[in-house]
C-alpha positions in Angstrom: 86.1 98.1 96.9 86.2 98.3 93.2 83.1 100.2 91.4 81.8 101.5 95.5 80.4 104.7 94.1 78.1 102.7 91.2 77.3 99.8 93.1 73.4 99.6 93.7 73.1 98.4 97.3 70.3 98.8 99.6 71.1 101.0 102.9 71.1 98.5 105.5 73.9 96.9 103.0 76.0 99.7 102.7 75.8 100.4 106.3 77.2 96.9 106.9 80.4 97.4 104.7 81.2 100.5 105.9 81.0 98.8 109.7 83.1 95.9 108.4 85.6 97.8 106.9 86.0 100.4 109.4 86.2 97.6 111.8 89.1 95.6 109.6 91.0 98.7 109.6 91.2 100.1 112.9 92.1 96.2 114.1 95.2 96.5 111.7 97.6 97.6 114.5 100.6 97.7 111.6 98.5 99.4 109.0 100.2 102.8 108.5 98.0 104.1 105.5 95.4 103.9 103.1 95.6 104.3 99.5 92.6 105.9 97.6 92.5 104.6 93.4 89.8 106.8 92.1 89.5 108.1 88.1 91.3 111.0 87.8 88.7 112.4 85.8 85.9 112.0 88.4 85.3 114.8 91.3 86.0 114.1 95.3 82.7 113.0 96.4 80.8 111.7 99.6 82.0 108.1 99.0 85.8 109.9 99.3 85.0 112.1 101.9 84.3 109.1 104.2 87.4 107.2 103.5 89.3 110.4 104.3 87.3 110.6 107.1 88.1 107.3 108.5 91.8 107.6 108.0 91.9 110.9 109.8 90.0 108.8 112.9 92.5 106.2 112.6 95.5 108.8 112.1 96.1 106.9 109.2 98.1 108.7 106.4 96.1 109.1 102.7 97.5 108.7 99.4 95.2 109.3 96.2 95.7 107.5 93.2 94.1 109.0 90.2 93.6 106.5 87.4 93.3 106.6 83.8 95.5 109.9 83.5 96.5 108.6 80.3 92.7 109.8 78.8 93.5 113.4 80.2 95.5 116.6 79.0 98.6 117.5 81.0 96.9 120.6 82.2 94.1 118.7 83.3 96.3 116.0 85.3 97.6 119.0 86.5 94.1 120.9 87.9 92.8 117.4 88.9 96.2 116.9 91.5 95.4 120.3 92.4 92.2 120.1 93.2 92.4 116.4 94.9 95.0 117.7 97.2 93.3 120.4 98.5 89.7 118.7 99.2 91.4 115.3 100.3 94.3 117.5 102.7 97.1 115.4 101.5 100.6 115.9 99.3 100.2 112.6 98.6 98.2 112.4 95.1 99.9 110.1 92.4 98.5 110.1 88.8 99.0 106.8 87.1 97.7 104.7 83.7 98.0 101.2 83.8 97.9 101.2 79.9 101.2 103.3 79.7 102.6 102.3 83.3 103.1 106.3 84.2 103.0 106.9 87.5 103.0 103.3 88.8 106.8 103.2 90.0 106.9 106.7 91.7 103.8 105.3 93.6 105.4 102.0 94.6 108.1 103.8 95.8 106.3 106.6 98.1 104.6 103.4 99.4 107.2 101.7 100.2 109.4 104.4 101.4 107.1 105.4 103.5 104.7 102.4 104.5 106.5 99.7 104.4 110.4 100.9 105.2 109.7 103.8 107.1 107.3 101.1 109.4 110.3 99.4 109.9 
């Protein structure tokens, strides 16, 4: 859900998506994992916290994407994977920039090494 953590929505609403979604997922009997796209600049919040949630109740594997790496320092990528492994619990944290493509093939590939192959 592009833009979930800005998105002014009343209660009830959000309460609704997060029933829908949680309901689409665990109904996806060949749905081996979720991936996370969140800017690699922002902190693991509540809104992340519940999709890790949801994976770990669905046994559902987690890969983080962290976006827009290309607007951060190497050290900074660096602390951000760091810091995203630990609070999401997963090896799986993949920086990427669609404006230079870095990152995007190594991340297709775990995906489909994994997900889709490995389903097999």
């Amino acid at each position: 859900l592009p833009g979930y953590g800005f998105t002014a929505r009343s209660n009830d609403e959000v309460v609704q998506w997060n029933k829908m979604i949680e309901n689409y997922l665990a109904q996806r009997e060949n749905l081996v994992g979720l991936v996370l796209i969140m800017d690699g600049r922002r902190e693991w919040e509540k809104e992340e916290k519940q999709i890790k949630s949801v994976a770990s109740e669905l046994e559902l594997q987690l890969a983080v994407v962290l976006s827009k790496t290309d607007k951060m320092k190497k050290n900074e990528i660096r602390a951000a994977i760091n810091q995203i492994s630990k609070s999401a619990e997963t090896q799986f944290v993949f920086p990427v920039s669609s404006q230079t493509g870095d990152g995007i093939a190594e991340t297709e590939k775990f995906i489909f090494d994994n997900w889709v192959k490995g389903a097999s």
